[in-house]
C-alpha positions as CSV (number, residue, x, y, z in Angstrom):
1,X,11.9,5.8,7.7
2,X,10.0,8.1,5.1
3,X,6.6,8.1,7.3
4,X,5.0,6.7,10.6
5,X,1.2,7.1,10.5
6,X,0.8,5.2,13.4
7,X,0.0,7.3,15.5
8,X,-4.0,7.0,14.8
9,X,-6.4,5.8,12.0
10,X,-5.4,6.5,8.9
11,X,-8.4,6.2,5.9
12,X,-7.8,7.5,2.8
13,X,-11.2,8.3,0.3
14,X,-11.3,7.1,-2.8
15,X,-9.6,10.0,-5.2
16,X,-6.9,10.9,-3.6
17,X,-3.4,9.4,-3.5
18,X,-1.6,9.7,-0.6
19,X,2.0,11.0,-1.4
20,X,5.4,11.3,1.1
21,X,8.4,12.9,0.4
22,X,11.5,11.0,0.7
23,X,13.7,13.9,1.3
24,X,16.5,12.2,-1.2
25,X,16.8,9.6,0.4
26,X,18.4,6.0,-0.9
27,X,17.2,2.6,-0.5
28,X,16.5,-0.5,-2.2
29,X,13.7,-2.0,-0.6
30,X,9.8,-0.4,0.4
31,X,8.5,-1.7,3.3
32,X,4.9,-0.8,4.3
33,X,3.7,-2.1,7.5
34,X,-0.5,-2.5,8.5
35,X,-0.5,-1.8,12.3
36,X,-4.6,-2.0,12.5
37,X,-6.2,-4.7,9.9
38,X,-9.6,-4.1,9.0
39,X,-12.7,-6.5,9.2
40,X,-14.3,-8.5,6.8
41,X,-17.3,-9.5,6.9
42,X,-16.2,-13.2,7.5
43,X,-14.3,-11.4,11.0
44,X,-10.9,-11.8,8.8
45,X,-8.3,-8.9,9.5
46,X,-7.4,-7.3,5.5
47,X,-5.0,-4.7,4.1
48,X,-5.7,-3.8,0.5
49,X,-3.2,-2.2,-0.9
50,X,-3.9,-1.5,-4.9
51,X,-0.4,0.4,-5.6
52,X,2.2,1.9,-4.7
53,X,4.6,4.2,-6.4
54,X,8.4,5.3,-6.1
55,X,9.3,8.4,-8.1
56,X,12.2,10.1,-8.9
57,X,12.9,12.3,-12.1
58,X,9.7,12.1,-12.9
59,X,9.6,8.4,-13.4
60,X,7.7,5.8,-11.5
61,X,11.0,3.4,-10.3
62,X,8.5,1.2,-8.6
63,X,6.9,0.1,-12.2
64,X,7.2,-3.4,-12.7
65,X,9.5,-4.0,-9.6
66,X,8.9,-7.5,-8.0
67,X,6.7,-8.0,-4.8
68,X,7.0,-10.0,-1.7
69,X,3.9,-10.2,0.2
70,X,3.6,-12.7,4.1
71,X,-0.3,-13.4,3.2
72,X,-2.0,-12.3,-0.1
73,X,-5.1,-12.4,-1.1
74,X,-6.1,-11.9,-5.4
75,X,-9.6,-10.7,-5.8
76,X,-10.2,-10.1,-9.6
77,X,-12.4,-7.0,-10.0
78,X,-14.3,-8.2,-12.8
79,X,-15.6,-11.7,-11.1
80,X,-17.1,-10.7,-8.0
81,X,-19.5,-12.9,-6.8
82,X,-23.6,-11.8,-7.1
């Protein structure tokens, strides 16, 4: 495990990137895990996740990788309703 943040509420404001350090550690698979959901308008638990990055040397391994996803949700940006 590279982080546990569920110990409370975790919000992050829009501008900043969250970052963990992995210590060097090996792995082929990223797991993150939603322990609160938060509600929609409709009353619908959501986790919006926009990206998420692996680096090592400099280079973002995580680029193009495949994703697996148990619900999922695809909102495009630039045909929201009203």
């Amino acid at each position: 495990m590279i982080a546990d943040q569920t110990g409370a509420d975790w919000k992050v404001d829009p501008g900043q990137t969250p970052t963990f350090d992995g210590h060097g550690a090996k792995g082929r698979y990223i797991r993150v895990t939603a322990t609160k959901l938060w509600p929609r308008a409709d009353g619908v638990g959501c986790f919006a996740l926009a990206e998420l990055g692996v680096e090592s040397g400099g280079k973002n391994l995580a680029l193009g990788a495949p994703v697996a996803a148990r619900t999922r949700l695809n909102i495009r940006l630039d045909r929201r309703p009203g």
